[in-house]
OpenMM code with the backbone's topology and positions (N, CA, C; nanometers):
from openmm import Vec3, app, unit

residues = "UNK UNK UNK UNK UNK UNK UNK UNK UNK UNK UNK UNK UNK UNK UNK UNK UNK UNK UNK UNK UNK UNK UNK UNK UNK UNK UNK UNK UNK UNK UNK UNK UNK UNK UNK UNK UNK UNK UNK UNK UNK UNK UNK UNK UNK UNK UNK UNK UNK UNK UNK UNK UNK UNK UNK UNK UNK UNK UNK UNK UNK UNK UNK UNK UNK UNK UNK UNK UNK UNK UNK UNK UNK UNK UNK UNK UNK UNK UNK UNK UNK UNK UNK UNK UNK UNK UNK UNK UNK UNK UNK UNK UNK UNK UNK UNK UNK UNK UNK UNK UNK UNK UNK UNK UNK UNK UNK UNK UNK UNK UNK UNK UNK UNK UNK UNK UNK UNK UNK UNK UNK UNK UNK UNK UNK UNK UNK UNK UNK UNK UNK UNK UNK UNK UNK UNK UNK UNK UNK UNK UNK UNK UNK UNK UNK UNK UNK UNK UNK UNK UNK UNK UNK UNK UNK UNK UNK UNK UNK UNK UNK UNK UNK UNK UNK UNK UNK UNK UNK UNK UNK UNK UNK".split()
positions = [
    Vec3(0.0817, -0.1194, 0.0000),
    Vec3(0.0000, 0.0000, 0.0000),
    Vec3(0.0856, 0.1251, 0.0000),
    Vec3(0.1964, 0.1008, 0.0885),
    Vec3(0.2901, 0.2283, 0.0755),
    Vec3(0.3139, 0.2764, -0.0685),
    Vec3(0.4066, 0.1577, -0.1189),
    Vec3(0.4272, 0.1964, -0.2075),
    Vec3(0.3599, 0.2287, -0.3565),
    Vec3(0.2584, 0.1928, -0.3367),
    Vec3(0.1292, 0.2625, -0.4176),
    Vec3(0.1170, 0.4192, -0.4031),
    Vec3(0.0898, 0.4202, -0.3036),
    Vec3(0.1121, 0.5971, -0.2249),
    Vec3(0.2078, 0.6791, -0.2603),
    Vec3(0.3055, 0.6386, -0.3024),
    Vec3(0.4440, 0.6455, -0.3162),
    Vec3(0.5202, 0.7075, -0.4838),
    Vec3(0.4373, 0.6140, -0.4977),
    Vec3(0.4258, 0.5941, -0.6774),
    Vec3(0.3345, 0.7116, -0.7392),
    Vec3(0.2274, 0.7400, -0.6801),
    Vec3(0.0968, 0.8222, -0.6820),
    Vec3(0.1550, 0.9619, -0.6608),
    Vec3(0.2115, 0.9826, -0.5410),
    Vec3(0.2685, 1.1018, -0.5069),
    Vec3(0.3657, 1.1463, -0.6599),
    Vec3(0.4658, 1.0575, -0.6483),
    Vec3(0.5652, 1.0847, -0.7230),
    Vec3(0.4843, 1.1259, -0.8689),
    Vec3(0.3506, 1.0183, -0.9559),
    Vec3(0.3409, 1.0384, -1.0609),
    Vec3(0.2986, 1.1893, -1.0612),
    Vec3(0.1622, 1.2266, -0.9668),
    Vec3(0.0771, 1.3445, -0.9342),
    Vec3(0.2743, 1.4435, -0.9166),
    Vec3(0.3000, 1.4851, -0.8493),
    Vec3(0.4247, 1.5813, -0.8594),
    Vec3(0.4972, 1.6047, -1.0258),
    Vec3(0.5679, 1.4417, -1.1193),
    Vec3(0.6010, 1.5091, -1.1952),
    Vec3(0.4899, 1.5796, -1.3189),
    Vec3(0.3539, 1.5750, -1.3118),
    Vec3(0.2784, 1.5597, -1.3780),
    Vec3(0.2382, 1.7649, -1.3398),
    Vec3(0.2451, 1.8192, -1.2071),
    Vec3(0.2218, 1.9354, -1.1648),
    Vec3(0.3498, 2.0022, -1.1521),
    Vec3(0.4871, 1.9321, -1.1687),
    Vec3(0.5449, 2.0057, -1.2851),
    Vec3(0.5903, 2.0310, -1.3817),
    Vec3(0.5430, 1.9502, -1.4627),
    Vec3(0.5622, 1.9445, -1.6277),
    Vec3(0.4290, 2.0454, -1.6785),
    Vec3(0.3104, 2.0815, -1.6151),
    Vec3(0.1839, 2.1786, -1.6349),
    Vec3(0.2288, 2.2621, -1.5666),
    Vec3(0.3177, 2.3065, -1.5095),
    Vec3(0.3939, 2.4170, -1.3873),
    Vec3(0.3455, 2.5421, -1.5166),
    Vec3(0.3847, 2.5608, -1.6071),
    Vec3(0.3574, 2.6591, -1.7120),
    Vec3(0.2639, 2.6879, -1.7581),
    Vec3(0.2010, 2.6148, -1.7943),
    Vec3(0.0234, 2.6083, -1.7850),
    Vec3(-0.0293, 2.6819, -1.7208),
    Vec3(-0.0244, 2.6623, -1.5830),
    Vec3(-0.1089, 2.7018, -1.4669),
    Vec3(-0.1619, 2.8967, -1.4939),
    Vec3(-0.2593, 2.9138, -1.4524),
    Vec3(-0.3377, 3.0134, -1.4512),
    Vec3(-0.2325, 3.0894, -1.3096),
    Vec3(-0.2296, 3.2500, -1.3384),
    Vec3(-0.1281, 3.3240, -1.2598),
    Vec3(-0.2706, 3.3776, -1.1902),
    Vec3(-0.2704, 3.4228, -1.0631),
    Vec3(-0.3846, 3.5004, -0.9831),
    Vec3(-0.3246, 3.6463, -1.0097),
    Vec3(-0.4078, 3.7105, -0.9950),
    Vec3(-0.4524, 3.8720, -0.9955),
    Vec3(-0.5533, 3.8884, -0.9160),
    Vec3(-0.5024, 3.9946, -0.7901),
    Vec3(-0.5817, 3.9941, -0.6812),
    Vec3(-0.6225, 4.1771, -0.7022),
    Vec3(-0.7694, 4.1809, -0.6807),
    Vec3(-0.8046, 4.3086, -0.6573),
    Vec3(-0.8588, 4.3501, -0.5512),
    Vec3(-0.8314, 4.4968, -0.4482),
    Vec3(-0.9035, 4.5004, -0.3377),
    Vec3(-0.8638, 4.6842, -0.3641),
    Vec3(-0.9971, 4.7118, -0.2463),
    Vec3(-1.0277, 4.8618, -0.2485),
    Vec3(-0.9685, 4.8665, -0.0923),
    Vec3(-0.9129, 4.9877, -0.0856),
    Vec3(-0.8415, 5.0341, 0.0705),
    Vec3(-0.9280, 5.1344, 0.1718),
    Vec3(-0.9003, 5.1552, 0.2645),
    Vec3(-1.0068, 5.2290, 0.3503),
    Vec3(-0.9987, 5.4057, 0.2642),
    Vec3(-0.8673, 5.4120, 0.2034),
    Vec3(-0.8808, 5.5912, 0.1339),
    Vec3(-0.9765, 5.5530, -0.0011),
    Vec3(-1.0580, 5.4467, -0.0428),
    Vec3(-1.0989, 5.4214, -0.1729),
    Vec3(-0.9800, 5.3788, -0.2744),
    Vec3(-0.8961, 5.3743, -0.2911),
    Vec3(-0.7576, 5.3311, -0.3484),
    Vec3(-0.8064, 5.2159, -0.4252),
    Vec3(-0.8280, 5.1571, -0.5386),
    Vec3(-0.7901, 5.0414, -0.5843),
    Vec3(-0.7037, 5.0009, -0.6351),
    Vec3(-0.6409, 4.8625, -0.6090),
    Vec3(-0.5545, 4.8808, -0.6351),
    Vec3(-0.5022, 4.6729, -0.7139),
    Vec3(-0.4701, 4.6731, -0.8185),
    Vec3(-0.4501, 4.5647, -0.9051),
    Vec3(-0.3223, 4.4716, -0.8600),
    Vec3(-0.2728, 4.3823, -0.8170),
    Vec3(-0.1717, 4.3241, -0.8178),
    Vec3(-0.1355, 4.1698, -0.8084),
    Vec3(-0.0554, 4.1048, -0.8457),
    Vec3(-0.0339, 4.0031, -0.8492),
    Vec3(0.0220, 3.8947, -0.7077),
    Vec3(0.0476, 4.0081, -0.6157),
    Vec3(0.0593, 3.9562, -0.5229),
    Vec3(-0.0542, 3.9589, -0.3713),
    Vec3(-0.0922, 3.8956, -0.2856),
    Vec3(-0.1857, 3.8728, -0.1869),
    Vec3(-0.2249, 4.0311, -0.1520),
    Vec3(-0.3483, 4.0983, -0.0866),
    Vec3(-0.3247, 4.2078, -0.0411),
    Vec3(-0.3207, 4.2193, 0.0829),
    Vec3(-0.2785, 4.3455, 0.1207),
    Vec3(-0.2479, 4.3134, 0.3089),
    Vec3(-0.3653, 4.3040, 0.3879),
    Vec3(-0.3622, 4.2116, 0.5110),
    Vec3(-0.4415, 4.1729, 0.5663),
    Vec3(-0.5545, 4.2358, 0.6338),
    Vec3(-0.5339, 4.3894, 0.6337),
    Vec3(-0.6356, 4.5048, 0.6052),
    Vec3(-0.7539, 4.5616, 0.5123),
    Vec3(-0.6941, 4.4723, 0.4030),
    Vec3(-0.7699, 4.5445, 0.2789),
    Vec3(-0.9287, 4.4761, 0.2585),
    Vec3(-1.0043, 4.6180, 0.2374),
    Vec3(-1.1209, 4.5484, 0.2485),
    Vec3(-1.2029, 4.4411, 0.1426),
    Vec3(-1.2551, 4.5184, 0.0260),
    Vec3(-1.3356, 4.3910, -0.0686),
    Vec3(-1.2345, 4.3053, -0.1446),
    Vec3(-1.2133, 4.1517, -0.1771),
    Vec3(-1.1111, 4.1414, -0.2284),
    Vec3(-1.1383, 4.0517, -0.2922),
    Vec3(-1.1222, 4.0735, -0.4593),
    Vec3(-1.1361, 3.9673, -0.5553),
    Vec3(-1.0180, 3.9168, -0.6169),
    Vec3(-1.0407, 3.7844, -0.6253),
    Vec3(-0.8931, 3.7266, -0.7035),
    Vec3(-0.9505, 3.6729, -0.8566),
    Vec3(-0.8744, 3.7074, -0.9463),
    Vec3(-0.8952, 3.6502, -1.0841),
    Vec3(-0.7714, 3.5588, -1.1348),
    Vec3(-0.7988, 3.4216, -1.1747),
    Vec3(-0.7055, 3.3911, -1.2499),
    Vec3(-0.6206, 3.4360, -1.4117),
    Vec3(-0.5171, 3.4429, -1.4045),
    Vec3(-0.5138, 3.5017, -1.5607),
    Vec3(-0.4269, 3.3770, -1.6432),
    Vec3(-0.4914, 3.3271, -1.6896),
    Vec3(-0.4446, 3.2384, -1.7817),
    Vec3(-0.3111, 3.2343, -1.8503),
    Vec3(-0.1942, 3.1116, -1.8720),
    Vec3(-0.0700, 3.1033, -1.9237),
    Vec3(0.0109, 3.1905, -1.8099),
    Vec3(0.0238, 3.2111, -1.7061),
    Vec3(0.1098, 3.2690, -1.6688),
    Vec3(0.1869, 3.1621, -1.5757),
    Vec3(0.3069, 3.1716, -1.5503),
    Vec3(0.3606, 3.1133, -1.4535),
    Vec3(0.4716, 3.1901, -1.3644),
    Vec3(0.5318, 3.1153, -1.2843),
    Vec3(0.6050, 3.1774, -1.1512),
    Vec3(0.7444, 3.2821, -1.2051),
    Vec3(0.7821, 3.2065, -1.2906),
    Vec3(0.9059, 3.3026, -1.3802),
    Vec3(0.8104, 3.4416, -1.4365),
    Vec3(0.7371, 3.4440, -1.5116),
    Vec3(0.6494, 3.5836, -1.5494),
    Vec3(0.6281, 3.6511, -1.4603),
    Vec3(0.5553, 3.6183, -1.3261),
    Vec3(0.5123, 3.6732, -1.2209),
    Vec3(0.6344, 3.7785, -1.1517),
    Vec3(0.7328, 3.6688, -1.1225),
    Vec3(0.8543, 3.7340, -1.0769),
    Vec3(0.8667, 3.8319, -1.1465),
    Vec3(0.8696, 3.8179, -1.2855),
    Vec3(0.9418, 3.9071, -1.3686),
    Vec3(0.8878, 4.0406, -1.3489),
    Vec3(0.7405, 4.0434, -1.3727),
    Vec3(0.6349, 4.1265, -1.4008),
    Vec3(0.6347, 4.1631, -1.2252),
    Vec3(0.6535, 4.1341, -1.1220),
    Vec3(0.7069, 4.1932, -1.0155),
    Vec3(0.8024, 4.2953, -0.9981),
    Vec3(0.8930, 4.2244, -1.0596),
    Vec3(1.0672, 4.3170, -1.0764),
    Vec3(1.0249, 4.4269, -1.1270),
    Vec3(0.9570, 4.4598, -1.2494),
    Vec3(0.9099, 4.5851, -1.3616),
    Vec3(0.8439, 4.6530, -1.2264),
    Vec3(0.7491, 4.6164, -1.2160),
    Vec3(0.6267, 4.6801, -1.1527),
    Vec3(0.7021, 4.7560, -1.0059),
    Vec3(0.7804, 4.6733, -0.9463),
    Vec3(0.8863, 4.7723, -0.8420),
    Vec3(0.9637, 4.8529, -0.8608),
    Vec3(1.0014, 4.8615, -1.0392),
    Vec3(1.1109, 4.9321, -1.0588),
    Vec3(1.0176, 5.0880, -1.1268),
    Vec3(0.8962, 5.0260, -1.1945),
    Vec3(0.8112, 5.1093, -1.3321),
    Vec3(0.7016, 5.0831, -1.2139),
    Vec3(0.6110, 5.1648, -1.1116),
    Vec3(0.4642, 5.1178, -1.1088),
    Vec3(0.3853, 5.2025, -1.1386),
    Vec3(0.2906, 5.1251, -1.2007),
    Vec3(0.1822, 5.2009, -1.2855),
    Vec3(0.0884, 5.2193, -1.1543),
    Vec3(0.0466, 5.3810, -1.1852),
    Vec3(-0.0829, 5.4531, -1.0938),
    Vec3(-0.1436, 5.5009, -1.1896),
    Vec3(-0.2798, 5.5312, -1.1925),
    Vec3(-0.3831, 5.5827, -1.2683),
    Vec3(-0.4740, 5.6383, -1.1754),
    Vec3(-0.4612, 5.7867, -1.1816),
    Vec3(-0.5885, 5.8685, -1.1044),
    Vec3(-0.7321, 5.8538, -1.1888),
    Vec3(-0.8006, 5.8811, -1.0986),
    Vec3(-0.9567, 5.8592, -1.2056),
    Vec3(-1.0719, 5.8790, -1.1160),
    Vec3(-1.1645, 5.8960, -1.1732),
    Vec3(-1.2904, 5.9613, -1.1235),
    Vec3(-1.4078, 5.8303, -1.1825),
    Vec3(-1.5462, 5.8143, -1.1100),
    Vec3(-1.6352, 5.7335, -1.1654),
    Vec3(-1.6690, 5.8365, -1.2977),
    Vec3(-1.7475, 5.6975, -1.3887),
    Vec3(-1.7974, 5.7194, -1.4932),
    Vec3(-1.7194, 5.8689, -1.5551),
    Vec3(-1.5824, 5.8154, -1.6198),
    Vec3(-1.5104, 5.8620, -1.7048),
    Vec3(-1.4707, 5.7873, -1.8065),
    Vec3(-1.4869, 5.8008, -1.9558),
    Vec3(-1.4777, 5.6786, -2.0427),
    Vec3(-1.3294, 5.6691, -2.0563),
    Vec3(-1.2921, 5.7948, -2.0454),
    Vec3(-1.1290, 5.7664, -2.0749),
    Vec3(-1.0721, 5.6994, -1.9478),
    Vec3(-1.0783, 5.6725, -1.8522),
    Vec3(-1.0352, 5.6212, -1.7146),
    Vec3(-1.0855, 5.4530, -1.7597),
    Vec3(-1.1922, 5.4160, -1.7929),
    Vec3(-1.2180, 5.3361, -1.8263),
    Vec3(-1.1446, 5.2632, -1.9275),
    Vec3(-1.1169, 5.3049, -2.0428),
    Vec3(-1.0300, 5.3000, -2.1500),
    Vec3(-0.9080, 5.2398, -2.0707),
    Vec3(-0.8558, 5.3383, -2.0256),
    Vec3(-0.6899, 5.3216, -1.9283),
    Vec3(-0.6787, 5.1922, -1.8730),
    Vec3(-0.8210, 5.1860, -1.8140),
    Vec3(-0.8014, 5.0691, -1.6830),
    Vec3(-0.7825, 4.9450, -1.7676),
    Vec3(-0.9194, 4.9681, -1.8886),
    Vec3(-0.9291, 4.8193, -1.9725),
    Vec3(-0.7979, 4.7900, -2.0534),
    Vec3(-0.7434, 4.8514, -2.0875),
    Vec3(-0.5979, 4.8603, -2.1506),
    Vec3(-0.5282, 4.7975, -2.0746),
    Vec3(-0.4964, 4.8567, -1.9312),
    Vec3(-0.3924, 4.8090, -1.8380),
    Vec3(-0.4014, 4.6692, -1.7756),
    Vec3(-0.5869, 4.5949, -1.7572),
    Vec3(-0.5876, 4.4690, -1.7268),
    Vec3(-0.5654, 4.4021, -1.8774),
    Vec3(-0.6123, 4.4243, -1.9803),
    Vec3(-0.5928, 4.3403, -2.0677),
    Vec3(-0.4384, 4.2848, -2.0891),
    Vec3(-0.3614, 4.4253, -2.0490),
    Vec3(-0.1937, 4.3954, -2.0964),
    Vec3(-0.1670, 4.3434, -1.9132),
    Vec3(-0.2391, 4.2894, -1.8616),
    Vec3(-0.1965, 4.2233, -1.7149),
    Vec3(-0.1029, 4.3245, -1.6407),
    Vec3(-0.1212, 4.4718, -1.6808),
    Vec3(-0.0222, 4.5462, -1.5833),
    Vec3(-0.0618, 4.5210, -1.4059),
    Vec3(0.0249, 4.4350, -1.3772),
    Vec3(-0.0201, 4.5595, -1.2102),
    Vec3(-0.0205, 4.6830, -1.1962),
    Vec3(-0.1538, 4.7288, -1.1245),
    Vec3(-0.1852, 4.8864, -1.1263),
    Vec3(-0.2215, 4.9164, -0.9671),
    Vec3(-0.1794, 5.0617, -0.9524),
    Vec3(-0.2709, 5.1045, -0.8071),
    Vec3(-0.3661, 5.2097, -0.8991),
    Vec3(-0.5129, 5.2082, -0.8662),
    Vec3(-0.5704, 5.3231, -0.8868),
    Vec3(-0.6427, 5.3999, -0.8073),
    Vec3(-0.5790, 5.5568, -0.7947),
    Vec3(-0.6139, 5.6218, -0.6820),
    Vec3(-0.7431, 5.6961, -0.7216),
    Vec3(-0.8606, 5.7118, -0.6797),
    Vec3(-1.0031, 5.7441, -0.6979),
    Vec3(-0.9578, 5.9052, -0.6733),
    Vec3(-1.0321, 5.9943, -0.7381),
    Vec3(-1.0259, 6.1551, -0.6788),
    Vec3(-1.1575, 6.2291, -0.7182),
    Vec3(-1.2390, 6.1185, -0.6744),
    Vec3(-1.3820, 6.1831, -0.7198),
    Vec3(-1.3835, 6.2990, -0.5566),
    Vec3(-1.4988, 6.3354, -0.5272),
    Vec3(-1.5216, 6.4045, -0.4243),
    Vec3(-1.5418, 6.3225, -0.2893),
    Vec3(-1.5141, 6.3782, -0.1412),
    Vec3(-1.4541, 6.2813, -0.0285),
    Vec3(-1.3048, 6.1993, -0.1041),
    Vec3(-1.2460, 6.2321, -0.1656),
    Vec3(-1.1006, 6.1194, -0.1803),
    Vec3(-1.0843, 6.2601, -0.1516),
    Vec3(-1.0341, 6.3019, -0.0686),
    Vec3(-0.9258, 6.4960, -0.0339),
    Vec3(-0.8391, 6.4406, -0.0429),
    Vec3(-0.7813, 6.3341, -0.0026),
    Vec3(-0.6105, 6.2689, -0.0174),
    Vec3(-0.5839, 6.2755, -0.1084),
    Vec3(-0.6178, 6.1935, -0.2061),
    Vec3(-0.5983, 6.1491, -0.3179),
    Vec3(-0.5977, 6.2924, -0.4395),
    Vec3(-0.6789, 6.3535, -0.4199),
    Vec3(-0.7505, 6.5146, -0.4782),
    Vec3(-0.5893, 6.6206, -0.4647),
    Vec3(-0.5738, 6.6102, -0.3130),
    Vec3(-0.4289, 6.7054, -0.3183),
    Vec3(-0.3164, 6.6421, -0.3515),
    Vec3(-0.2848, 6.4886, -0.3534),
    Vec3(-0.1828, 6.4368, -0.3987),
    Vec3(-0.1524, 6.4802, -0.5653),
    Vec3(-0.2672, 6.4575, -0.6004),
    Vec3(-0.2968, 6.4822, -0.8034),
    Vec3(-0.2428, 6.6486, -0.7555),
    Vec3(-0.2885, 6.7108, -0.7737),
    Vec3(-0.2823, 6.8298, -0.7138),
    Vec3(-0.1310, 6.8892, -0.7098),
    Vec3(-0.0854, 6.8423, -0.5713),
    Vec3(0.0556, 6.8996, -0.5348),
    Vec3(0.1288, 6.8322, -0.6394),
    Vec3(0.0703, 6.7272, -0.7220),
    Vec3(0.2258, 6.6734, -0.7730),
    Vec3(0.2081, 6.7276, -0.9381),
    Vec3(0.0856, 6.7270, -0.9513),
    Vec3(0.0851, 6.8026, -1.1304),
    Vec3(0.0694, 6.9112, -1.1324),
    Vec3(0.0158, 7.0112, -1.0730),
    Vec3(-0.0735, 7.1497, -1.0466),
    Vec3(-0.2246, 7.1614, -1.0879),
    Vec3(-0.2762, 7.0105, -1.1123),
    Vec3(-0.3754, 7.0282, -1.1857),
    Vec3(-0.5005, 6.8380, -1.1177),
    Vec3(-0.6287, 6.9105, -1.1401),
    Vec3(-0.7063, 6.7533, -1.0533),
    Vec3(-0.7090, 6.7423, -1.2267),
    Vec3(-0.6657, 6.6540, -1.3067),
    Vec3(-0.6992, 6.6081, -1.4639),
    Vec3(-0.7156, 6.4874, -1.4373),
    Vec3(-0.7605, 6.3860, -1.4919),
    Vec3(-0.8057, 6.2686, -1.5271),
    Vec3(-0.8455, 6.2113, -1.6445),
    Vec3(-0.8086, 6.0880, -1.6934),
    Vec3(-0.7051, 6.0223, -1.6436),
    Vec3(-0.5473, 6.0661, -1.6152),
    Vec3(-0.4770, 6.0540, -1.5125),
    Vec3(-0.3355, 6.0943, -1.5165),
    Vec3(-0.3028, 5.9670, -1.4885),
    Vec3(-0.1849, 5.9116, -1.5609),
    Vec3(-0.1202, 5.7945, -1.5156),
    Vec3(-0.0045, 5.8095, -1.5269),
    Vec3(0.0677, 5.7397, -1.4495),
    Vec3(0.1933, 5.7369, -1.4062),
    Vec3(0.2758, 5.5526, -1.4557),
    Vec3(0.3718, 5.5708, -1.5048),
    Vec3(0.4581, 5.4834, -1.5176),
    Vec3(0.5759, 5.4761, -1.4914),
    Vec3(0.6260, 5.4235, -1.3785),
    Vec3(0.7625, 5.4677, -1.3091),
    Vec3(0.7611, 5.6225, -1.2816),
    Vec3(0.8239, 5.6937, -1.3256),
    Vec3(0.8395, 5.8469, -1.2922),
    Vec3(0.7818, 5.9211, -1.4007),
    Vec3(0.7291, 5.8553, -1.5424),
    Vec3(0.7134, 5.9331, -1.6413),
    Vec3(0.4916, 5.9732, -1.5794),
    Vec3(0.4665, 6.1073, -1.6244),
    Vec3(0.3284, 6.0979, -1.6502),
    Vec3(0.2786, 6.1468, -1.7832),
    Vec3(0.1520, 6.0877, -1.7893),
    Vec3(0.0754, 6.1153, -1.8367),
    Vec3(-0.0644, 6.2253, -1.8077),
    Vec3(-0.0490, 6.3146, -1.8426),
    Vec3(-0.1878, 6.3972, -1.7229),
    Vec3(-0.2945, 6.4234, -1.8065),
    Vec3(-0.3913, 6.4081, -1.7749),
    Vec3(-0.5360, 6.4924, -1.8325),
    Vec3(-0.5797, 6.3580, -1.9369),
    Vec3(-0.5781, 6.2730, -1.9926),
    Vec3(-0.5979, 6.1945, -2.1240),
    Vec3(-0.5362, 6.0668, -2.1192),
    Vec3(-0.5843, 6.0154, -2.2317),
    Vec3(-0.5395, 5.8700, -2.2534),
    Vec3(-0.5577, 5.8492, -2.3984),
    Vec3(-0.4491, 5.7955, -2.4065),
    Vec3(-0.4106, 5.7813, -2.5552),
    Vec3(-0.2721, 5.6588, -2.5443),
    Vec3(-0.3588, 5.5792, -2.6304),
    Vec3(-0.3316, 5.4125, -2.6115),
    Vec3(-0.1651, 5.3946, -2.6506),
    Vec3(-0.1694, 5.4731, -2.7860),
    Vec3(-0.0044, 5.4093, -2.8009),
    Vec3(0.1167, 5.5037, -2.7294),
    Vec3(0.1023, 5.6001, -2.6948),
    Vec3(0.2010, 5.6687, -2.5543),
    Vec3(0.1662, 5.5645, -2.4500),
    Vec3(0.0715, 5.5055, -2.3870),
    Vec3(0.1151, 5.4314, -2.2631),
    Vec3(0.1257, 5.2901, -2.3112),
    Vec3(0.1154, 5.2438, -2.4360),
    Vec3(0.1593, 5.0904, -2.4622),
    Vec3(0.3635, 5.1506, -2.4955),
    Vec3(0.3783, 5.2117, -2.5057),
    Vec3(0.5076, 5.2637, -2.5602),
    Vec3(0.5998, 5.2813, -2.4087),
    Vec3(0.5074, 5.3614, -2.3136),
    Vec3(0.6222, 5.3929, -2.1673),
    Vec3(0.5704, 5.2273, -2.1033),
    Vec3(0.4988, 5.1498, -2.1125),
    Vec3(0.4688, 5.0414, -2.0606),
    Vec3(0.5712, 4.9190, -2.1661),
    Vec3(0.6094, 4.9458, -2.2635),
    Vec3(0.7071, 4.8762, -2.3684),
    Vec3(0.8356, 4.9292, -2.3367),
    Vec3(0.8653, 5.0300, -2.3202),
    Vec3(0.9871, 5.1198, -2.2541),
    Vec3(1.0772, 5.0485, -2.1189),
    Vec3(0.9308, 5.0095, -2.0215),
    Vec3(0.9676, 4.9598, -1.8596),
    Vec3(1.0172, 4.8434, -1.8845),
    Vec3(0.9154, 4.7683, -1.9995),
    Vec3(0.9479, 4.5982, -2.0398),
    Vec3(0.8746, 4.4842, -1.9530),
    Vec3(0.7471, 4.6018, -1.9490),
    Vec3(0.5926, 4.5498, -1.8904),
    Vec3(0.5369, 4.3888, -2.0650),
    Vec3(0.5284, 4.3413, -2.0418),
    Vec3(0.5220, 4.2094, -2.1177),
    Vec3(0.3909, 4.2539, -2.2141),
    Vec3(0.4048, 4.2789, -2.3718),
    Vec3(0.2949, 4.3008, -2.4515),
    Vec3(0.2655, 4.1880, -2.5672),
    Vec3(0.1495, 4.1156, -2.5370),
    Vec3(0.1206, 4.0077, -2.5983),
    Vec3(0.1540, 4.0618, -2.7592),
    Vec3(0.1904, 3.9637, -2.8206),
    Vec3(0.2023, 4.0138, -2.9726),
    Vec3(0.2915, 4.1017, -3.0209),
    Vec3(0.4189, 4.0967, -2.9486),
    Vec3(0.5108, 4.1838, -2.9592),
    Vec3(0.6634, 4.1493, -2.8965),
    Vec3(0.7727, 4.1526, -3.0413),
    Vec3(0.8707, 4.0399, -2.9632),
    Vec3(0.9243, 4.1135, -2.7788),
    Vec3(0.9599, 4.0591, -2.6957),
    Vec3(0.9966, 4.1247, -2.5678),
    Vec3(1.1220, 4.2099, -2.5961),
    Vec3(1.1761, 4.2620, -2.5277),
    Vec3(1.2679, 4.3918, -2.5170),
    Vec3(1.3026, 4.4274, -2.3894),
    Vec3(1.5004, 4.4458, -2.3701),
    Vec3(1.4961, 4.4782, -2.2569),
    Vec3(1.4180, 4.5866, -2.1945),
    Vec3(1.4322, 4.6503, -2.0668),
    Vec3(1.3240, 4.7642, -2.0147),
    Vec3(1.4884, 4.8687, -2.0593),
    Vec3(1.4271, 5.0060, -2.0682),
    Vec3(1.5081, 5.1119, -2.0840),
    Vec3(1.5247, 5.1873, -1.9247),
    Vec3(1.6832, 5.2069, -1.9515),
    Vec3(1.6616, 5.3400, -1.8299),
    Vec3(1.5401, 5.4808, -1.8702),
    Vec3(1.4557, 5.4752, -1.7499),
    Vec3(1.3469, 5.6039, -1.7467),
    Vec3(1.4268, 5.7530, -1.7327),
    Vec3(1.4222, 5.8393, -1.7763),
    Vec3(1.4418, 5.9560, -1.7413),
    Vec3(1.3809, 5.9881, -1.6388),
    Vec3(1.4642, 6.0967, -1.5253),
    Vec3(1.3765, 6.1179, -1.3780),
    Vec3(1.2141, 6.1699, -1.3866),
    Vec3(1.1695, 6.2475, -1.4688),
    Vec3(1.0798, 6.2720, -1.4908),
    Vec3(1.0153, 6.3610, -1.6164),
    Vec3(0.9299, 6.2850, -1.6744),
    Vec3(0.8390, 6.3460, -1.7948),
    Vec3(0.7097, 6.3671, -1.8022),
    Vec3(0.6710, 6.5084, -1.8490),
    Vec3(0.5106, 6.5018, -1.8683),
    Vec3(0.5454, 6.5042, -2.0335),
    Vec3(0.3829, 6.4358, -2.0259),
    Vec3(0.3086, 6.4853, -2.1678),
    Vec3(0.1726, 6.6067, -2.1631),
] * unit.nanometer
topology = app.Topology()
chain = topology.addChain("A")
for resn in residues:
    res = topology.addResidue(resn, chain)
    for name in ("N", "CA", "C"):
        topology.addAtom(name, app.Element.getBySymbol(name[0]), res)
């Protein structure tokens, strides 16, 4: 009987990792007590309130890492307000290309979030997104942020990979 058990284990193991690549990567989403949402691939802290996990298909532990490393070095923020199509646009862009994202809300009651946009652009615009140090303020316009998101060496389906570039300290458009 042991060694039935034995055999079983061993087949079930090399079998979960030879599909090791296969496997569906999680993407966890949760909203913070400032309204913050915020996209990432890793667990959220044990504070955070609503919290959905999505699997994302073909990913595995090497991508994840990878797409970790970017995302600490490049992280994407996107300010935004409800029912804005261009914020919408941004967001659907950024899950489709699996970016990890934080998105900071600056509708009315976010005052945090409202003077952060604020002190750091001179201006409440929306969508403003941020990629590593570069922004984007007031708009969205798909091939400038598939380009600073191709720049970081954020992973774009259908497109051979590329190292990430050094960012300049800071750029608006």
């Amino acid at each position: 009987m042991k060694m039935i058990s034995v055999a079983l284990v061993g087949i079930a193991l090399a079998v979960g990792l030879a599909c090791g690549p296969a496997q569906a990567t999680k993407l966890y989403k949760w909203v913070d007590k400032d309204g913050k949402v915020s996209y990432q691939d890793t667990p959220p802290p044990t504070n955070a309130g609503k919290v959905e996990e999505q699997f994302v298909k073909g990913g595995d532990a090497a991508g994840s890492d990878a797409i970790s490393e970017i995302a600490q070095k490049y992280p994407v923020v996107i300010y935004t307000i409800p029912k804005c199509s261009s914020c919408d646009l941004a967001r659907g862009y950024l899950q489709k290309r699996q970016v990890p994202f934080t998105e900071k809300n600056v509708a009315q009651g976010n005052l945090a979030n409202q003077k952060e946009l604020q002190d750091r652009f001179g201006e409440l615009a929306v969508p403003t997104i941020l990629v590593g140090t570069k922004a984007m303020k007031g708009g969205y316009v798909e091939s400038l942020l598939e380009g600073e998101l191709d720049a970081a060496g954020y992973p774009n389906p259908g497109k051979p990979a590329t190292p990430a570039a050094e960012a300049p300290t800071q750029s608006q458009y």
